[in-house]
ROZA-527666 format. One record per residue: residue number from 1; x, y, z of N, C-alpha, C in turn; residue in three letters. Coordinates in steps of 0.05 Angstrom, whole numbers. Layout:
BEGIN
 resi   n_xx   n_yy   n_zz  ca_xx  ca_yy  ca_zz   c_xx   c_yy   c_zz resn
  NUM      X      Y      Z      X      Y      Z      X      Y      Z  ALA
...
This chain:
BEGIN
 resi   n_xx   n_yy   n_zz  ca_xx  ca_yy  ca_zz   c_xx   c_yy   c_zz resn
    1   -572   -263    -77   -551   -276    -93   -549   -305    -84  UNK
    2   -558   -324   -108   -549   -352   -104   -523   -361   -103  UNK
    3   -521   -385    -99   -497   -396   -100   -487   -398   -122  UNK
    4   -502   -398   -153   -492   -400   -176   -485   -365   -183  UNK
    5   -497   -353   -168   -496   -330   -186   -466   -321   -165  UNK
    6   -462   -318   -142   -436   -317   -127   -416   -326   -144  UNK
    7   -411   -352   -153   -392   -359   -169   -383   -355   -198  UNK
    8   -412   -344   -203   -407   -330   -230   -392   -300   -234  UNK
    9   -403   -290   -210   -387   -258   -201   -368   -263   -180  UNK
   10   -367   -263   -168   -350   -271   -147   -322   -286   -153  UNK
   11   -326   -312   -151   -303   -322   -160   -288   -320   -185  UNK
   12   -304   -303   -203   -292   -305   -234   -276   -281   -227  UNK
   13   -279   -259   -200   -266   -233   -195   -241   -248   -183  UNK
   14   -238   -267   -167   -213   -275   -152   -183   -268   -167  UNK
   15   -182   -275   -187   -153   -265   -195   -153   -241   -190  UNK
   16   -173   -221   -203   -164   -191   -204   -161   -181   -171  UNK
   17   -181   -188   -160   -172   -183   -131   -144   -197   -115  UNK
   18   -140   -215   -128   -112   -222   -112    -95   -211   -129  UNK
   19    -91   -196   -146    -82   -177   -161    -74   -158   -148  UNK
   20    -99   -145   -147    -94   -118   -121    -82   -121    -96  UNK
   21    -98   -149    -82    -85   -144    -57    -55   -145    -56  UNK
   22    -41   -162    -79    -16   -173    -81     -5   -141    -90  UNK
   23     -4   -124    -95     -6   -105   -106      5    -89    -80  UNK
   24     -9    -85    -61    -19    -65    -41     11    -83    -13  UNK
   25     -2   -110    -11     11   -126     12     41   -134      1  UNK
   26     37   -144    -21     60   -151    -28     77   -176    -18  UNK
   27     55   -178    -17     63   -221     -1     40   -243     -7  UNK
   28     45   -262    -22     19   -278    -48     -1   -291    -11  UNK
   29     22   -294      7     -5   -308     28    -23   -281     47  UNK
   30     -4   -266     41    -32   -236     58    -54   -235     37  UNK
   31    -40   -235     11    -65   -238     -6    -84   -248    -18  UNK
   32    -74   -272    -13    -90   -294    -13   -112   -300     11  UNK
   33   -102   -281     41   -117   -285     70   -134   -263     55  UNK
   34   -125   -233     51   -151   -215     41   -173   -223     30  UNK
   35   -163   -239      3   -182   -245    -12   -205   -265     -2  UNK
   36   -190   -278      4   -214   -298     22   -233   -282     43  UNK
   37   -219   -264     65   -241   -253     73   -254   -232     56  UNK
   38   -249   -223     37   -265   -209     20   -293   -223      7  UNK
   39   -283   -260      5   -302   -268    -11   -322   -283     14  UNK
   40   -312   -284     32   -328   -294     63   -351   -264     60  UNK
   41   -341   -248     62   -360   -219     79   -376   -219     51  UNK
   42   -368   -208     25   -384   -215     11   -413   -232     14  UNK
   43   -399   -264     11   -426   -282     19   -435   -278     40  UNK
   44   -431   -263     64   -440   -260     79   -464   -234     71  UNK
   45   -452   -228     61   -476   -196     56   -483   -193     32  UNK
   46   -484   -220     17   -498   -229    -15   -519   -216    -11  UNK
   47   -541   -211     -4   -567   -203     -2   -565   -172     -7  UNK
   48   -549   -164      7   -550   -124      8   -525   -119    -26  UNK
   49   -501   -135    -33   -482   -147    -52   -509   -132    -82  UNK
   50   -528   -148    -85   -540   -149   -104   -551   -126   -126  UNK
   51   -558   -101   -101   -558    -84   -102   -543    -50   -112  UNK
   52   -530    -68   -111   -505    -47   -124   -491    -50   -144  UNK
   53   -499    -21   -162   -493    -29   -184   -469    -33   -201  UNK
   54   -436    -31   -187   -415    -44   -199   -401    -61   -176  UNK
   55   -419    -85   -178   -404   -107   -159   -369   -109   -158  UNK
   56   -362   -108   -179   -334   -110   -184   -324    -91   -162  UNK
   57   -322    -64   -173   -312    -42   -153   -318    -36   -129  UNK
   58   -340    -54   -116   -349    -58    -90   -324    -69    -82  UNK
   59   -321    -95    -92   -305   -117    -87   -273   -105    -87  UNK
   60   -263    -81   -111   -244    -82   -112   -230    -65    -85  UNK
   61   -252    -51    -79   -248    -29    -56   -248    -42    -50  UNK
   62   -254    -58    -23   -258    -77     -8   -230    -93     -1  UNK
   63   -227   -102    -25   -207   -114    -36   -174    -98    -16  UNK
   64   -175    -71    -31   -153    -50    -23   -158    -44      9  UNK
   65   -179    -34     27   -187    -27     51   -180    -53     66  UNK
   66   -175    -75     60   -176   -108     82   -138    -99     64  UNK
   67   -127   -104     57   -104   -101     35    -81    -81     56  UNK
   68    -98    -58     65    -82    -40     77    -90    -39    111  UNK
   69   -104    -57    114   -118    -64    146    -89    -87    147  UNK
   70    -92    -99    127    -69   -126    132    -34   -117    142  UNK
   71    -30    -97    118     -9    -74    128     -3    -64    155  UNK
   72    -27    -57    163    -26    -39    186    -24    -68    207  UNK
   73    -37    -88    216    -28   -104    226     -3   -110    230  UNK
   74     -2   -127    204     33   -125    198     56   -116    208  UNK
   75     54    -98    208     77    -65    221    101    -82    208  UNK
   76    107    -78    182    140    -96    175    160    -73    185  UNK
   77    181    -84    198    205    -74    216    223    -73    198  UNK
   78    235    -46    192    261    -44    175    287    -60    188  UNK
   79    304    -69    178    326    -90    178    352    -73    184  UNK
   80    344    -47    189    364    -22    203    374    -44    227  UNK
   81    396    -49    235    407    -52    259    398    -92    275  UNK
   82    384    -97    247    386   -121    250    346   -133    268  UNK
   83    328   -118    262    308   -118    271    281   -130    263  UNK
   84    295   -140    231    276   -152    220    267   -188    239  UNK
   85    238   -188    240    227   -208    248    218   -206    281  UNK
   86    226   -179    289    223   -165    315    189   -160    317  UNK
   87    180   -166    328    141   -153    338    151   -126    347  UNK
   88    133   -114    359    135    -86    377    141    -94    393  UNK
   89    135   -121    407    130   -124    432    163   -139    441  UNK
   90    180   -144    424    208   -154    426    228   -132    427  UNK
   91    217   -115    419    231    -87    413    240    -71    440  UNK
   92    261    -47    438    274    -33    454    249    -13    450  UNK
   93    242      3    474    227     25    469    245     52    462  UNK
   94    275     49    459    285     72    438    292     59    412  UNK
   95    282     34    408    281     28    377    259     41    362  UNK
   96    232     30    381    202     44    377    196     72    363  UNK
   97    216     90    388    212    112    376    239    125    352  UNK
   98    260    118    355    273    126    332    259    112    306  UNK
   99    248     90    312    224     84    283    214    107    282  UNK
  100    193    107    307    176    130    301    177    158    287  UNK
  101    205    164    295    210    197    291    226    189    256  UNK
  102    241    171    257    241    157    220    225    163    202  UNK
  103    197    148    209    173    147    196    165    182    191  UNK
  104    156    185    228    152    220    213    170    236    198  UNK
  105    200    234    197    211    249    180    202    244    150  UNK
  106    200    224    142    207    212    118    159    221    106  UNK
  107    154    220    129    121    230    121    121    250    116  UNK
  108    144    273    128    147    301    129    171    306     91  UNK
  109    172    301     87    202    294     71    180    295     40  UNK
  110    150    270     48    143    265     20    129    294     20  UNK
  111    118    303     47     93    324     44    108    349     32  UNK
  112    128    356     21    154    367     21    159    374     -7  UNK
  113    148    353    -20    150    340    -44    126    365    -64  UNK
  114    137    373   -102    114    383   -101     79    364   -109  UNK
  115     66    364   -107     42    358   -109     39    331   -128  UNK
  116     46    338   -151     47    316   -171     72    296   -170  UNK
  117    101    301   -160    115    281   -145    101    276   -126  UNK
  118     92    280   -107     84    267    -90     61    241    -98  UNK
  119     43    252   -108     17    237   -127     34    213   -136  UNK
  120     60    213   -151     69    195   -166     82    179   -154  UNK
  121     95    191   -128    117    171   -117     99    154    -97  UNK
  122     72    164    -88     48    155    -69     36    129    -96  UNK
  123     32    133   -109     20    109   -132     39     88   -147  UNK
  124     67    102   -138     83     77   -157     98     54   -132  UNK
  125    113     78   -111    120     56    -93    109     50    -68  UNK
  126     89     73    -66     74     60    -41     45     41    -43  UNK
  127     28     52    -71      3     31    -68     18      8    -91  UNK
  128     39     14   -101     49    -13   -131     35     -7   -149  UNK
  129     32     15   -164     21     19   -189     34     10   -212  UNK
  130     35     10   -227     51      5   -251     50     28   -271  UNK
  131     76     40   -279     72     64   -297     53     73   -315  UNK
  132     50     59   -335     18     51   -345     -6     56   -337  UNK
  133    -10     48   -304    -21     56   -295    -45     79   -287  UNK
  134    -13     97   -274     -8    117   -268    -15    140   -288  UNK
  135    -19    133   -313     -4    144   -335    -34    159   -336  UNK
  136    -57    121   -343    -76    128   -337    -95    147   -315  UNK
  137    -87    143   -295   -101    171   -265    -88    189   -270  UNK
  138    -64    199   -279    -62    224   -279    -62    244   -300  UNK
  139    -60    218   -323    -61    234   -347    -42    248   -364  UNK
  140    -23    242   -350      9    251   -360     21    234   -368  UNK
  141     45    249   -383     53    219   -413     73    202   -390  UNK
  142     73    174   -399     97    162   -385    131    169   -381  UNK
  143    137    186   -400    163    194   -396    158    214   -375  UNK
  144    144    231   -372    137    255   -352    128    233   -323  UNK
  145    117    211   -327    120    200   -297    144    185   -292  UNK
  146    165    182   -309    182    160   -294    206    196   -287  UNK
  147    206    210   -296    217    228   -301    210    253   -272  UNK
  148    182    240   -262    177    253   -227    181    240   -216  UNK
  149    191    213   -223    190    197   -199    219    189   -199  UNK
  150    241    201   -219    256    200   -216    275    226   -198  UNK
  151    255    246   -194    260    268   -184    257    268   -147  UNK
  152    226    261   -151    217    248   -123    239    243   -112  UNK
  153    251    216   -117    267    186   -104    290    204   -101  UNK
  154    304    227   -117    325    238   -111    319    258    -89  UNK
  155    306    267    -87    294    296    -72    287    273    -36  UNK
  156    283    254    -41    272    232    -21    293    219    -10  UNK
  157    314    220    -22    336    205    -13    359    226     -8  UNK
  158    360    254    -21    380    280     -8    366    286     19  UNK
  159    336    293     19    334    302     55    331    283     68  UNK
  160    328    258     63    322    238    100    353    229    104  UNK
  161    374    236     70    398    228     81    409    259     99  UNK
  162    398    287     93    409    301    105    397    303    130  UNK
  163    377    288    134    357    293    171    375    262    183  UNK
  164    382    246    165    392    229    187    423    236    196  UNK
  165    436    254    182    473    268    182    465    292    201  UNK
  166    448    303    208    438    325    220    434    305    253  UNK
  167    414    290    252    411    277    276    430    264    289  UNK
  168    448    262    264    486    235    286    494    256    299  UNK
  169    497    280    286    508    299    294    500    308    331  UNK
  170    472    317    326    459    315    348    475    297    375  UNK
  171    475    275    363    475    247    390    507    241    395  UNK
C-alpha cells in the first residue's frame, strides 16, 4: 500500500472510525487519540493491510479493540462520595474495593437479566448503539427494543437499589 492508496482508504475511513470510537469512549479526544493510533499501526502494517479482503472492518475492529483498551486505561471513577478525578492511586483502599464489590454486583444484576435484555441493555448503554441500530443485530422491531430496555433499566435499578438497602443494613 502506497501513500496514495493509504489515503484513499484510510483516511476517507477517519470519520467512520472516530464515529465508533466516539461511540464506545465517549470523549471526541480519546477518540480522536484511537483513531490516530489506528491509522499509525495501520501504516505501519500497510504491507500485510493489503491483503485483506474488507479493509474497512479490519479497521473498524481495530477501531472498537484500541476504543475499549482506552476505557480500560481510563478506569472513570463514579462521583459517589465526591471521587470523580481520583486515579486508583489517590484513592482509599476501602473506596477500591466497595467500587469493586459495586461493579461485581451490578455485573451480577445484568447476568440476571433475561438473555435478550441483557443483549439490549449491553448494545444500547454500554457499547452506544443507537436503536436503529440494534434493531438491525437483533432483528426485532424497535418498539420491542426500547420496550426491553425499558424493562432492563427497571429490573437494573430495583436490584442494585435492593443490594445497596441490603448492604446499609449490613454496616
Amino acid at each position: 500500500m502506497d501513500i496514495a492508496e493509504y489515503k484513499k482508504t484510510i483516511v476517507a475511513l477517519r470519520p467512520t472510525l472516530i464515529a465508533v470510537a466516539n461511540r464506545i469512549t465517549r470523549n471526541s479526544e480519546d477518540a480522536e487519540d484511537v483513531v490516530q493510533d489506528v491509522c499509525l499501526k495501520i501504516w505501519h502494517r500497510r504491507d500485510e493491510v493489503v491483503r485483506y479482503e474488507n479493509v474497512e472492518a479490519y479497521c473498524v475492529t481495530m477501531t472498537k479493540n484500541l476504543s475499549i483498551d482506552k476505557l480500560r486505561t481510563r478506569r472513570p471513577v463514579s462521583d459517589e462520595d465526591g471521587l470523580i478525578g481520583k486515579t486508583d492511586n489517590e484513592r482509599l483502599p476501602d473506596e477500591l474495593l466497595e467500587e469493586k464489590d459495586s461493579n461485581e454486583a451490578i455485573r451480577r444484576i445484568i447476568a440476571s437479566l433475561p438473555p435478550l435484555q441483557q443483549r439490549i441493555f449491553q448494545l444500547k448503554d454500554l457499547e452506544g448503539y443507537e436503536t436503529e441500530e440494534i434493531v438491525e443485530i437483533t432483528g426485532i422491531a424497535a418498539e420491542a427494543v426500547r420496550n426491553n430496555l425499558s424493562r432492563a433499566r427497571k429490573r437494573l435499578r430495583e436490584l442494585y437499589l435492593a443490594y445497596h438497602h441490603i448492604k446499609e443494613k449490613k454496616a
